[in-house]
C-alpha positions in Angstrom: 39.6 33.4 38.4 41.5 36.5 37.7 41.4 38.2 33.6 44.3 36.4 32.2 44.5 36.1 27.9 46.1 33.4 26.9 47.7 35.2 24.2 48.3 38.6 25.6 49.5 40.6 28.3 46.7 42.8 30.3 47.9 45.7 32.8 46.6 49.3 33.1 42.6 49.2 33.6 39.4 50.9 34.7 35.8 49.8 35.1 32.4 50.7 34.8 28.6 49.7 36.0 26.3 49.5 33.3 22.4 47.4 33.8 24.3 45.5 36.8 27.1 44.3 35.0 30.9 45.0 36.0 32.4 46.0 32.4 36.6 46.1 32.7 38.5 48.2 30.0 42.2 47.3 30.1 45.3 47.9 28.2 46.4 44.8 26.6 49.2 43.7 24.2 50.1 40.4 22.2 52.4 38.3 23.7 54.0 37.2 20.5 55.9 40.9 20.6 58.0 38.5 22.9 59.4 41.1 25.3 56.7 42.9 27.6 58.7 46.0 28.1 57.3 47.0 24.4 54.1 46.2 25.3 53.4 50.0 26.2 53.9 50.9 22.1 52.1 47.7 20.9 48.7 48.7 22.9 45.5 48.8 22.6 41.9 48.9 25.1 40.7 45.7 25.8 37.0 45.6 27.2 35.8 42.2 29.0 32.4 42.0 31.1 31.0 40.1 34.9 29.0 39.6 37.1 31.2 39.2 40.0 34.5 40.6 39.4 36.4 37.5 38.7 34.6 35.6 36.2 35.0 37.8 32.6 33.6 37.4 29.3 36.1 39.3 26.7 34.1 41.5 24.2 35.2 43.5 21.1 38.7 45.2 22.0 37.4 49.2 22.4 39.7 51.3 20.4 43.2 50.8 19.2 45.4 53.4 17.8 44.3 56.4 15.5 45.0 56.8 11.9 48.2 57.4 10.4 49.3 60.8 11.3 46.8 61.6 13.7 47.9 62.7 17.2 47.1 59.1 18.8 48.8 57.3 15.8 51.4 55.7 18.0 49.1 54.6 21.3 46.4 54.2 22.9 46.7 54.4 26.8 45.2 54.2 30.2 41.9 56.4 31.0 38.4 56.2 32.3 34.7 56.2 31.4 31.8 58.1 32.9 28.3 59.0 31.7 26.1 61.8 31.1 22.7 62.3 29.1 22.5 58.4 28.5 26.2 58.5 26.5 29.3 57.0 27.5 32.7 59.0 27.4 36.2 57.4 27.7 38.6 59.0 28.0 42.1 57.9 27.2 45.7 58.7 26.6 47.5 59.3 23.3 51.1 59.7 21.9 52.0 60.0 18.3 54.5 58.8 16.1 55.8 61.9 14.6 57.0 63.0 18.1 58.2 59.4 18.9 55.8 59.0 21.4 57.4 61.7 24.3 54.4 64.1 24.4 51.5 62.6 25.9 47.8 64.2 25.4 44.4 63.2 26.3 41.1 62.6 23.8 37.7 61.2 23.8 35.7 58.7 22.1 32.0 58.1 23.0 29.4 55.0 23.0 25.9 54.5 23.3 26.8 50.9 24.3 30.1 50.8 25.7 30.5 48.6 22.9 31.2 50.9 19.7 33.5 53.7 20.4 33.5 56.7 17.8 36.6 58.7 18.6 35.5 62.5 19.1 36.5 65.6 17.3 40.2 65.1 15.4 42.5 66.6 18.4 43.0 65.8 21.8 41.1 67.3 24.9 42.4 69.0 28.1 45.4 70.5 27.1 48.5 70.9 29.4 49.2 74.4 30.9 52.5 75.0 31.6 52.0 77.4 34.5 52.0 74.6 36.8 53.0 71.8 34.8 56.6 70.5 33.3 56.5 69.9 29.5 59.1 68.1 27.8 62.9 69.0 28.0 65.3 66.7 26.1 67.9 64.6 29.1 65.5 65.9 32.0 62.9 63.7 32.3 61.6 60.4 29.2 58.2 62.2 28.3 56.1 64.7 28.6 53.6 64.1 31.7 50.1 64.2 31.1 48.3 60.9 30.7 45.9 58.6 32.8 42.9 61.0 33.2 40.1 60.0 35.8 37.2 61.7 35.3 34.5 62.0 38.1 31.4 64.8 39.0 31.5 66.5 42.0 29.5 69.7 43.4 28.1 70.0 40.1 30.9 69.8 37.5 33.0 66.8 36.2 37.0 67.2 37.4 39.7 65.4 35.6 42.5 64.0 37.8 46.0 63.1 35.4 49.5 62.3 36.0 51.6 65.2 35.4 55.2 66.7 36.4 55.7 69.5 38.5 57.5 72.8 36.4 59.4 73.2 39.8 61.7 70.5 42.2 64.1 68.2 41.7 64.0 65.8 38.9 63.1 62.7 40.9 60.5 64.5 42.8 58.1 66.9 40.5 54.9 63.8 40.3 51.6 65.4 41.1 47.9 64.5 40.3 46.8 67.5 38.0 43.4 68.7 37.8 41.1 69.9 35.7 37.4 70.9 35.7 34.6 71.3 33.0 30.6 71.7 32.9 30.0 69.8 29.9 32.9 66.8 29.5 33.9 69.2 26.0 35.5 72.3 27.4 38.4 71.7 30.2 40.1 74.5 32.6 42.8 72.9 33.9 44.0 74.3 37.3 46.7 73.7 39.7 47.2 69.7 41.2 45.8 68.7 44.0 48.8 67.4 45.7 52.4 69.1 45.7 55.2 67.4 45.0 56.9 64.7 47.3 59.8 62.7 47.0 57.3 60.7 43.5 59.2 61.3 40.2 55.4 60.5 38.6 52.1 59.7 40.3 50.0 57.3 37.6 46.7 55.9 37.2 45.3 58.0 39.8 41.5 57.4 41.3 39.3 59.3 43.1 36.5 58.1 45.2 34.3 58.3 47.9 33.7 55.6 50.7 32.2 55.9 54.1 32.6 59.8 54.5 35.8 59.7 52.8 37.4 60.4 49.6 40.4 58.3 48.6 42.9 59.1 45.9 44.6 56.3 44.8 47.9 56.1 42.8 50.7 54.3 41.9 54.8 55.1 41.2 57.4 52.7 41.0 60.7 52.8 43.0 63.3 54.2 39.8 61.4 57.2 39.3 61.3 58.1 43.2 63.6 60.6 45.0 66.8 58.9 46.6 65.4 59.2 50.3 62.0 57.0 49.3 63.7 55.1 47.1 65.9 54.1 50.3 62.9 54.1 52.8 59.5 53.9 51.2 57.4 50.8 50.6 58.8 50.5 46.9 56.9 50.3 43.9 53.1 49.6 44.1 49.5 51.4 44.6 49.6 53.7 47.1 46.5 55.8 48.4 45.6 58.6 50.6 42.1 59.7 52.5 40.9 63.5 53.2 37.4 65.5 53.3 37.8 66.9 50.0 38.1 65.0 46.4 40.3 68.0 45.8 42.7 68.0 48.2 44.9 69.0 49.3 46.2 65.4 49.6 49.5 65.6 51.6 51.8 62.8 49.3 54.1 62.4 52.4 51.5 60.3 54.0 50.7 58.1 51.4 50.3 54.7 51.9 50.8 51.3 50.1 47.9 48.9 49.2 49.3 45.8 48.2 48.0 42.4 48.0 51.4 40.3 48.0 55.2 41.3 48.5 56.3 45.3 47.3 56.5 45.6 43.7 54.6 42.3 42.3 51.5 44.3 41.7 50.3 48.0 40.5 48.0 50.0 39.3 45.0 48.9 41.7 41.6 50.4 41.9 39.0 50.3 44.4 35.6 49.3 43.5 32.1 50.4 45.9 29.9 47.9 45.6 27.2 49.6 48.1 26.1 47.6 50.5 28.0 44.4 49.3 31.3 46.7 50.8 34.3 48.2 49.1 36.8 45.9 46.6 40.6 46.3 45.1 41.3 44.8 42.3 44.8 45.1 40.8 47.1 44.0 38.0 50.1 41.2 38.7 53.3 42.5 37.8 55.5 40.0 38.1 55.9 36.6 39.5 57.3 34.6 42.9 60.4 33.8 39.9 60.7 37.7 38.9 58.7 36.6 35.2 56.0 39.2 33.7 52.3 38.4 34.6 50.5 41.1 33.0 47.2 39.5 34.4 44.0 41.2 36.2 43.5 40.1 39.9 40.6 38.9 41.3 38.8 41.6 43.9 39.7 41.5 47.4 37.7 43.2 50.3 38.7 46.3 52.0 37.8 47.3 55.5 38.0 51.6 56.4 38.9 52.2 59.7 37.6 55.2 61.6 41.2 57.1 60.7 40.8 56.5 57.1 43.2 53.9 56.4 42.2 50.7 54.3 42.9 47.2 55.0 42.6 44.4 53.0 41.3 41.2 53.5 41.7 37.7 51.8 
């Protein structure tokens, strides 16, 4: 059975292995808000544990928003966890109220457990650098770009993948995955994106990860914040994903692809789950239903099969 709460909605999320046991940190919101499109400022990380991917027990929600006045006071969003030196790190996106929520930034919090987060330091982590990256500019674009980080090692290092702008392009068409790299999860460089920008007005909730020979980066835009041309003659809104020898790129966004699991545009925001030798998952969240209502519920896994050119299909 897929993660549905019966008294809120569930969307953005990212998961974790920890003693054998699948744990699922998601961004949730009450239902009783009564319209889901403010569920995005009435957020906070869920966290909900398996065995199997579609059975969940739901634990103690992970972190909500910071304290008045601090730089997360207004939200909590969409991130990642890894581990190093027997700690867990999750990393997250915040906004705060005093700049109405526009300027996103990214902060830690850390767990021996998963279970009790401590938020770390009292500022936010891996600033934005404007020599590659738009920052906000009142009528040009709704925020300021720099949200979902993915963090993963490779070659020695941890690298941070985040949805960012372009500082060059035409409005519609400026999404890249930044990057950014640091030796100890503290201290971030952040360096130019790893792809270049292509007809995506934003690139979220990017993954990177490797399968069979492969890395995959997987991300997901929907149709209003495209260019005109893919807007008339892409796949729509949905996770889309792309394959190459190198988790950091270049990936080439002209040949992304869509991953989807029903019709374009019911569900987003997937991720893709190794399971070693039990074979390679997606799991993603239900946008809306067969009748156009909001879901907001957690699909259960289905199989994926790599073929020798790198795409992924998806089984039933």
């Amino acid at each position: 059975m897929a993660l549905r709460l019966s008294d809120k909605w569930v969307w953005d999320f990212w998961l974790v292995e920890s003693e054998g046991r699948h744990h699922i940190f998601y961004l949730q919101a009450p239902k009783s808000i009564g319209d889901p499109d403010l569920r995005h400022w009435n957020a906070s990380i869920g966290h909900a544990v398996s065995d199997d991917l579609s059975n969940w027990e739901v634990l103690p929600d992970a972190l909500g928003s910071g304290e008045p006045g601090s730089w997360d006071d207004k939200s909590t969003w969409t991130g990642s966890i890894i581990e190093n030196e027997g700690r867990w790190h999750l990393f997250y996106t915040g906004t705060t109220t005093a700049e109405q929520g526009v300027k996103q930034r990214i902060g830690m919090a850390t767990s021996d457990d998963l279970i009790n987060w401590k938020r770390s330091g009292d500022g936010p982590l891996i600033p934005i650098d404007q020599r590659w990256y738009e920052t906000f500019e009142e009528g040009h674009w709704h925020d300021e770009a720099w949200r979902d980080p993915w963090v993963f090692r490779h070659d020695g290092a941890f690298h941070a993948t985040i949805t960012a702008r372009s500082n060059q392009g035409p409005r519609f068409g400026r999404g890249v995955v930044a990057h950014a790299k640091s030796s100890n999860l503290y201290d971030w460089e952040v360096l130019p994106p790893i792809t270049e920008p292509d007809g995506f007005g934003q690139t979220e909730v990017s993954q990177v990860i490797h399968y069979e020979d492969r890395w995959y980066l997987v991300f997901c835009s929907d149709t209003p914040t495209q260019s005109p041309h893919r807007r008339r003659n892409g796949p729509g809104s949905g996770t889309y994903y792309l394959s190459g020898d190198d988790p950091l790129g270049p990936f080439p966004l002209k040949e992304a692809r869509p991953l989807s699991v029903d019709r374009p545009g019911s569900t987003y925001a997937g991720r893709l789950v190794d399971l070693g030798d039990e074979g390679l998952y997606f799991l993603t969240w239900e946008w809306v239903g067969h009748g156009h209502e909001f879901l907001g519920v957690i699909s259960d896994p289905f199989p994926v099969h790599g073929t020798e050119s790198g795409e992924l299909e998806l089984g039933k």
